[in-house]
Backbone as CSV, one residue per row, in Angstrom:
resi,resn,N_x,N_y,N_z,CA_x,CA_y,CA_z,C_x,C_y,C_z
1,UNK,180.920,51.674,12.816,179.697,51.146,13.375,179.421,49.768,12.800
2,UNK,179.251,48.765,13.936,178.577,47.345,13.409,177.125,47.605,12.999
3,UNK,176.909,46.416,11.833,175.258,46.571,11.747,175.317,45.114,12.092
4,UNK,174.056,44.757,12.547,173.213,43.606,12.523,173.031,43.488,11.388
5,UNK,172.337,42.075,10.699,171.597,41.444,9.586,169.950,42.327,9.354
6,UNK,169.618,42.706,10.559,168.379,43.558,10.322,168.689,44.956,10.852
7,UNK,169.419,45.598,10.062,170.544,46.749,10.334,170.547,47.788,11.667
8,UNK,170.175,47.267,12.660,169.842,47.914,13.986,171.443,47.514,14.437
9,UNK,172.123,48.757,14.712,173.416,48.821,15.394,172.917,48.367,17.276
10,UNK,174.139,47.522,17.290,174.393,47.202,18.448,174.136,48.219,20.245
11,UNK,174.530,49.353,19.859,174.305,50.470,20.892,172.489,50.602,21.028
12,UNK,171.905,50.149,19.742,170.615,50.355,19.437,169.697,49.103,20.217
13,UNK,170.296,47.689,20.686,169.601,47.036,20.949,169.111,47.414,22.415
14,UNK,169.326,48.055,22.933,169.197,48.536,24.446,167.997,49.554,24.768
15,UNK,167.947,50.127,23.581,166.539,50.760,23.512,165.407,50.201,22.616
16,UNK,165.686,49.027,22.116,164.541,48.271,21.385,163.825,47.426,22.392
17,UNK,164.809,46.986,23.580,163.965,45.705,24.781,162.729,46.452,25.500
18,UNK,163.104,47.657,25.983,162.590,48.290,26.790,161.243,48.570,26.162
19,UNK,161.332,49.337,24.693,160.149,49.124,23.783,159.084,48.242,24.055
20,UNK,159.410,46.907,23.800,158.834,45.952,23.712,158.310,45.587,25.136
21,UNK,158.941,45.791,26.419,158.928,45.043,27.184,157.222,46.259,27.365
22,UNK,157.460,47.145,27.323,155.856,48.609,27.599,155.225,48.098,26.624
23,UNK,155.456,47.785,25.746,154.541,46.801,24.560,153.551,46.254,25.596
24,UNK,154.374,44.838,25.821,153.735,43.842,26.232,152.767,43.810,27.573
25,UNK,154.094,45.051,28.599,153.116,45.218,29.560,151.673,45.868,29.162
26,UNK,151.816,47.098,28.168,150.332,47.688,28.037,149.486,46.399,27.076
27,UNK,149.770,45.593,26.780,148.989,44.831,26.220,148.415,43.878,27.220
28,UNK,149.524,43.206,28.260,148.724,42.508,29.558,147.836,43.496,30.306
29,UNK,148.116,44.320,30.294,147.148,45.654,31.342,146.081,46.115,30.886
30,UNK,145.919,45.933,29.219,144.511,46.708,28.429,143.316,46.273,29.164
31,UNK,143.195,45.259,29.464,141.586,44.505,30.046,141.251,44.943,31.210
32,UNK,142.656,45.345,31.959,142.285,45.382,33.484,142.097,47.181,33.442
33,UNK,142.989,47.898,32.991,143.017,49.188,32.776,141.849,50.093,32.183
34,UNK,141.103,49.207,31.371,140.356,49.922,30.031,139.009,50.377,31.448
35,UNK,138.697,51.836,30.008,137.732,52.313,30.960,136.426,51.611,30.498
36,UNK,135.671,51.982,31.598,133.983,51.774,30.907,133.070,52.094,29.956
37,UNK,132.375,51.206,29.107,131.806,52.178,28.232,131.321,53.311,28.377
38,UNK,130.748,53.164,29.382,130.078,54.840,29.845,130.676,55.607,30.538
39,UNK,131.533,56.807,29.757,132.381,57.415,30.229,131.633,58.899,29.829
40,UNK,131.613,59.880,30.972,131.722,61.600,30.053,132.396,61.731,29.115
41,UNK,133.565,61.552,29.389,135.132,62.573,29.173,136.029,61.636,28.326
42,UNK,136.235,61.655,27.386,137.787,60.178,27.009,138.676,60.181,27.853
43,UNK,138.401,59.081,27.831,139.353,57.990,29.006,140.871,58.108,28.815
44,UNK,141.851,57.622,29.674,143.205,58.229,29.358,143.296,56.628,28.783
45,UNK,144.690,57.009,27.561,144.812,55.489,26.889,145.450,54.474,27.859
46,UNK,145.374,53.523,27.517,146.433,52.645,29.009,147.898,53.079,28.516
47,UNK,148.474,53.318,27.029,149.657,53.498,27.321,150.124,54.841,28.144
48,UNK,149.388,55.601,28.275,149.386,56.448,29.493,149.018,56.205,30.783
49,UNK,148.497,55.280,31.079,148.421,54.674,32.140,149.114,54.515,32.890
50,UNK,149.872,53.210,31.752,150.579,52.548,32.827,151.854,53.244,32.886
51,UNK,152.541,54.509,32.591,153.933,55.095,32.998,153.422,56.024,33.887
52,UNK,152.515,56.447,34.276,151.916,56.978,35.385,151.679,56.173,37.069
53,UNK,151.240,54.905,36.659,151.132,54.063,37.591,152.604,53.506,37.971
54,UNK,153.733,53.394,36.836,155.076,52.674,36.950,155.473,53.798,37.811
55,UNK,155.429,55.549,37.015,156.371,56.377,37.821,155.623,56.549,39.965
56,UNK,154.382,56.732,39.764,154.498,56.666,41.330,155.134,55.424,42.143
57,UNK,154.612,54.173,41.241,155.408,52.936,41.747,156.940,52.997,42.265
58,UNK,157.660,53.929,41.452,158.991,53.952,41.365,159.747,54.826,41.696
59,UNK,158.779,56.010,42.520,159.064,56.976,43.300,158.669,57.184,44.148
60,UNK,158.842,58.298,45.231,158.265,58.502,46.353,157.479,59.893,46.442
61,UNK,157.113,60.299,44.884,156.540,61.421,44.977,155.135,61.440,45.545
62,UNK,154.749,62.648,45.282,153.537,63.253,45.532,152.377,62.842,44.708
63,UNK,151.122,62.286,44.729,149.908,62.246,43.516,150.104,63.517,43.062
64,UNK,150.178,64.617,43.621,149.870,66.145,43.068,150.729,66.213,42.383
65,UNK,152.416,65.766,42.282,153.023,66.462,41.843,153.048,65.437,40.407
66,UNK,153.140,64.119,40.394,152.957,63.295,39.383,151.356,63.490,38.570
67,UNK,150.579,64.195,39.011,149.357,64.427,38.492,149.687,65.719,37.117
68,UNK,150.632,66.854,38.154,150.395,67.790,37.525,151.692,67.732,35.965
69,UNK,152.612,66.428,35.938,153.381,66.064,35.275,153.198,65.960,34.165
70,UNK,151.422,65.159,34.515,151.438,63.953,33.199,149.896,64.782,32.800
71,UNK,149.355,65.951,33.401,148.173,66.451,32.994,146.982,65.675,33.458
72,UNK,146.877,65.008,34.429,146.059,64.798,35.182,145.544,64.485,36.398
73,UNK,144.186,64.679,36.873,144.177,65.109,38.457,144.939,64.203,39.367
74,UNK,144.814,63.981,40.463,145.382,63.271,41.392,144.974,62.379,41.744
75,UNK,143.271,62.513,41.709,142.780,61.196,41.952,142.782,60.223,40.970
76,UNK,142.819,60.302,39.737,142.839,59.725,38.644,144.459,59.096,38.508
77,UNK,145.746,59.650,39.264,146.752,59.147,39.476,146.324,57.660,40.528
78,UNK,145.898,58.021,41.344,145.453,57.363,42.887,144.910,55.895,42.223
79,UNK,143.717,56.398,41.546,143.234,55.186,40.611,143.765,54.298,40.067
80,UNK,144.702,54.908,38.703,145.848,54.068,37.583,146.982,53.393,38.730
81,UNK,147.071,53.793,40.141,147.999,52.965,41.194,147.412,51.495,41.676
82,UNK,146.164,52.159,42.618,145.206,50.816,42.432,144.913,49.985,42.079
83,UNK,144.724,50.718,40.223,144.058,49.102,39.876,145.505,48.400,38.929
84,UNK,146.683,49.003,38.706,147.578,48.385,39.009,148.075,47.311,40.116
């Protein structure tokens, strides 16, 4: 096995981009995503958000069936699509 200088093997850099890249997106998305102060219920975090909003994006499923995936309703899927 090669190491890098900051000892992350080579096979390893391929799952560090992807990291970063959901980093950055949930960090551009926090403002637009974030819930309202006045909420009942806690709000889902955006980093749950946004792989909810990516996976319907990136499929042709069902709200119901991507709802019942990720533990939440459908309309609340419908929503995190939207305001994506």
């Amino acid at each position: 096995m090669h190491f890098k200088k900051n000892g992350i093997r080579k096979n390893q850099v391929c799952m560090i981009r992807p990291q970063r890249a959901f980093v950055k997106l949930c960090d551009l998305m926090k403002d637009v995503m974030s819930p309202d102060e006045m909420t009942v219920r806690p709000a889902v975090p955006v980093p749950i958000q946004v792989p909810i909003a990516l996976h319907k994006l990136s499929s042709c499923r069902e709200y119901r069936l991507i709802a019942n995936q990720f533990g939440v309703h459908k309309s609340t899927v419908m929503k995190f699509v939207y305001v994506l």
